[in-house]
Kinemage of the C-alpha trace (Angstrom):
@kinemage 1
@onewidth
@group {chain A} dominant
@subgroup {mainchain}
@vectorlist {calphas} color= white
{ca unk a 1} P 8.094 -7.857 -10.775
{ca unk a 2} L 8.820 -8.659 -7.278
{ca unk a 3} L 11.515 -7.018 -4.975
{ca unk a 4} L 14.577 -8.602 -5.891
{ca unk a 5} L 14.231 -7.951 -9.566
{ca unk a 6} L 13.096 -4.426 -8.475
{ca unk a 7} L 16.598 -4.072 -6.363
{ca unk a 8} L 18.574 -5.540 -9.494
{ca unk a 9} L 17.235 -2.851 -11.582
{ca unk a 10} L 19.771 -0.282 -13.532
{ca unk a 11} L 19.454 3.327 -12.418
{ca unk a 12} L 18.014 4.350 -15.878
{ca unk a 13} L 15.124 1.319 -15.291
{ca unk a 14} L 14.427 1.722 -11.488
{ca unk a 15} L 13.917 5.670 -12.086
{ca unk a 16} L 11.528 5.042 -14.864
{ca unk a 17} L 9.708 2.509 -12.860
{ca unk a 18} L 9.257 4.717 -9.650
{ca unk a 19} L 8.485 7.750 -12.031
{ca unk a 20} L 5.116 5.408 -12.880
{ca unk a 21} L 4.326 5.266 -9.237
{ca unk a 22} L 5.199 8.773 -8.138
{ca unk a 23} L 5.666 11.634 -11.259
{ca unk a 24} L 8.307 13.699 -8.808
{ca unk a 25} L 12.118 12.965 -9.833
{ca unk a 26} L 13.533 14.081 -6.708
{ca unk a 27} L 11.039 10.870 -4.971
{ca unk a 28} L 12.124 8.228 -7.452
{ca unk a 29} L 15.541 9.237 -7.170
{ca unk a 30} L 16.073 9.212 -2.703
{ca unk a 31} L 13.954 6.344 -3.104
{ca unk a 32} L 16.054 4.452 -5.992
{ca unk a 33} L 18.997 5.421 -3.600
{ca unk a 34} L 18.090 3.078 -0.520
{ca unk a 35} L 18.462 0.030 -2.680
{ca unk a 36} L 18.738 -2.815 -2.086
{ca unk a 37} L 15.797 -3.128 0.281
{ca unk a 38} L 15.544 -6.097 2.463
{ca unk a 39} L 12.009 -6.469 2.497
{ca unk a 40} L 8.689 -4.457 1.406
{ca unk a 41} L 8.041 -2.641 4.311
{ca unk a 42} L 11.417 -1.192 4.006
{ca unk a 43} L 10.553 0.088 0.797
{ca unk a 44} L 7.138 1.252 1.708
{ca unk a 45} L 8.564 3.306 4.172
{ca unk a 46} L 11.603 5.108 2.549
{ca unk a 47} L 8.491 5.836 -0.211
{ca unk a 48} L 6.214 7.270 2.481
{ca unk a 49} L 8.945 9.477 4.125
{ca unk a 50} L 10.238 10.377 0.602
{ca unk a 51} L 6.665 11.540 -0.061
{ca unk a 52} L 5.998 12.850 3.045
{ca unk a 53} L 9.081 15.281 2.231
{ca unk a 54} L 7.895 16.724 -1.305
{ca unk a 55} L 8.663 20.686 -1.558
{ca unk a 56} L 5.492 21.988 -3.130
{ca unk a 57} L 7.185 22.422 -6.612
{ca unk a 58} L 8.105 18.380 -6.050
{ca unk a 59} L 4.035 17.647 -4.890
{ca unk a 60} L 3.108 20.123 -8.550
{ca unk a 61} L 5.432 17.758 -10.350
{ca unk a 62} L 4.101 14.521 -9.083
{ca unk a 63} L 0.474 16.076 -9.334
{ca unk a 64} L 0.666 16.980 -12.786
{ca unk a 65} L 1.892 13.553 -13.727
{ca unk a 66} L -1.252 12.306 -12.499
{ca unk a 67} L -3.906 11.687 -15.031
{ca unk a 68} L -8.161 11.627 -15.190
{ca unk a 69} L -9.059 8.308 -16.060
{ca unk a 70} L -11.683 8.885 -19.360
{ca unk a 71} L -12.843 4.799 -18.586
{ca unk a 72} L -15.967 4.384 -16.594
{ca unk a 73} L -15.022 3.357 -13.350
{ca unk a 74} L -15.321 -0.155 -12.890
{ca unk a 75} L -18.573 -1.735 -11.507
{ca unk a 76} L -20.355 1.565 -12.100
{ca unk a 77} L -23.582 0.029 -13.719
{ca unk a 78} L -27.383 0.779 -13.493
{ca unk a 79} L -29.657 3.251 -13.266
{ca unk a 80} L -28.496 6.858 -12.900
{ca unk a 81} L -24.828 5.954 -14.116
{ca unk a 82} L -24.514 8.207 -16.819
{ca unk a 83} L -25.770 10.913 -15.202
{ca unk a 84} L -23.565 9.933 -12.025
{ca unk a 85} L -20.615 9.720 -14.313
{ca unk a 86} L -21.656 13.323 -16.030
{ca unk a 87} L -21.436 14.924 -12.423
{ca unk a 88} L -18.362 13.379 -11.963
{ca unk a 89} L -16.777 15.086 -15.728
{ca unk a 90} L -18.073 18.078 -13.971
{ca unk a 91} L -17.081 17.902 -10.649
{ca unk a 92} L -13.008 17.068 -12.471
{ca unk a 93} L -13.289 20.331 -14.549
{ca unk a 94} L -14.378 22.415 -11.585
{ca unk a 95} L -11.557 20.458 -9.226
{ca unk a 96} L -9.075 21.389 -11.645
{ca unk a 97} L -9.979 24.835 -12.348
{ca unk a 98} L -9.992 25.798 -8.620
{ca unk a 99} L -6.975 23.783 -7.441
{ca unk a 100} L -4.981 23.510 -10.383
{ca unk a 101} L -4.330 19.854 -10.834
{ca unk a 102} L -6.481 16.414 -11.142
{ca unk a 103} L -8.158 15.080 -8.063
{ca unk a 104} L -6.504 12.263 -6.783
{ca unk a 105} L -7.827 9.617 -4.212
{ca unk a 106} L -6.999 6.294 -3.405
{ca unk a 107} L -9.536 3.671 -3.672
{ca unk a 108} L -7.771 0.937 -2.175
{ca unk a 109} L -9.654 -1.988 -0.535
{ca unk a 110} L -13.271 -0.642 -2.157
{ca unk a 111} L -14.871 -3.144 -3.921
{ca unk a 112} L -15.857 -2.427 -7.675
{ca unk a 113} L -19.755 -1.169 -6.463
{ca unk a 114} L -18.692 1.147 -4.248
{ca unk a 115} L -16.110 3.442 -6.288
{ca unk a 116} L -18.477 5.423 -8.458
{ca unk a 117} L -19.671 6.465 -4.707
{ca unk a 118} L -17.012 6.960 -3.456
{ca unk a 119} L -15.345 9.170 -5.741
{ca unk a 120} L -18.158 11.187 -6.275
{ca unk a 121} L -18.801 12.311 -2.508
{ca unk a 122} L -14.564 12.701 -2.196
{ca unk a 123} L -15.079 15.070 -5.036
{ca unk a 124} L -17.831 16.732 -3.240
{ca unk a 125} L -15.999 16.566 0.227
{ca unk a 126} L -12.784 18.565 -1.237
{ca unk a 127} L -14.376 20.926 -3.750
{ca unk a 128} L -15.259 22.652 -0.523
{ca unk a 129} L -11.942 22.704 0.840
{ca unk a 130} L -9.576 25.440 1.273
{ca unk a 131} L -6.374 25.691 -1.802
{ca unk a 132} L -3.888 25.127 1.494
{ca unk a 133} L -6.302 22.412 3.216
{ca unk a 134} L -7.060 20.280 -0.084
{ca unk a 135} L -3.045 20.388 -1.017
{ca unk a 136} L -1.865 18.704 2.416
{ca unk a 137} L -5.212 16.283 1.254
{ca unk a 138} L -4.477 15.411 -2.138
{ca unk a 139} L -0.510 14.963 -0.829
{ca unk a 140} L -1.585 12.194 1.329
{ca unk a 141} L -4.142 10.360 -1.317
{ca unk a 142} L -1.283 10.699 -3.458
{ca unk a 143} L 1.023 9.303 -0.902
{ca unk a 144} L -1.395 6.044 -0.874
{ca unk a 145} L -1.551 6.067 -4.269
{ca unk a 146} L 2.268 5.530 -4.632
{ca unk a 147} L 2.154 2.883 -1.839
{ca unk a 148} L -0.808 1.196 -3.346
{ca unk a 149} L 1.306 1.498 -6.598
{ca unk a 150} L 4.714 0.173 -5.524
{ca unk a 151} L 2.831 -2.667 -3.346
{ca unk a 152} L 1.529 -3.868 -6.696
{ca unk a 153} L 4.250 -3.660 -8.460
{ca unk a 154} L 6.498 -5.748 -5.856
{ca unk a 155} L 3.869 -8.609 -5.057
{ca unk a 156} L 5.135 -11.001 -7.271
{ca unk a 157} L 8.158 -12.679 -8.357
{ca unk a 158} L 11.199 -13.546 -5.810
């Protein structure tokens, strides 16, 4: 969409667009505030500090916007995929269970071979975390997430 269409969006159509990016109202709303921005970075960094600022009920909210992908992650072929991808079903039902919400990570700038891997030993990595140690985690993957997000969604157009 670019960022001057995004800065010439109504209230109504800006909230709705940052509420794809980030599911907590009180983020899309300080960071549909700032606007107009003069440039991406600008943007990128009223979205990190907005994030960075979540109350816990905000970082719930946002969380359980969040959804488990039931695709096959992409470039996931050849021997041992299924059963990789069955761990994986596994590993999400016993993330969820203990920590309450979907398990979030940002796979930014991993090519297409390496994200079956890389999900699986995140997964791993966190199941063994501590509820207050994984939160402050899967806050900042969902931080990069929303900046991965709003990056996209700026990069074209004027």
């Amino acid at each position: 969409m670019g960022l001057a269409r995004f800065n010439a969006l109504t209230r109504e159509d800006v909230l709705a667009v940052l509420l794809s990016c980030c599911g907590s109202r009180r983020w899309a709303e300080r960071v549909a505030a700032h606007r107009p921005y003069p440039d991406r970075e600008s943007l990128l960094a009223a979205a990190d500090e907005a994030c960075y600022d979540l109350t816990a009920a905000e970082l719930d909210e946002a969380l359980a916007e969040e959804s488990l992908s039931s695709q096959p992650l992409v470039g996931a072929r050849g021997p041992g995929t299924l059963a990789a991808h069955t761990a994986l079903r596994a590993a999400h039902a016993e993330y969820e269970r203990r920590f309450r919400h979907v398990f979030v990570i940002c796979l930014d700038g991993y090519r297409d071979e390496e994200l079956l891997d890389q999900v699986l030993s995140g997964i791993r990595t966190r199941l063994g975390h501590e509820p207050d140690e994984e939160r402050a985690v899967a806050a900042d993957e969902l931080r990069r997430l929303t900046r991965g997000r709003l990056t996209r969604l700026t990069a074209s157009g004027p």
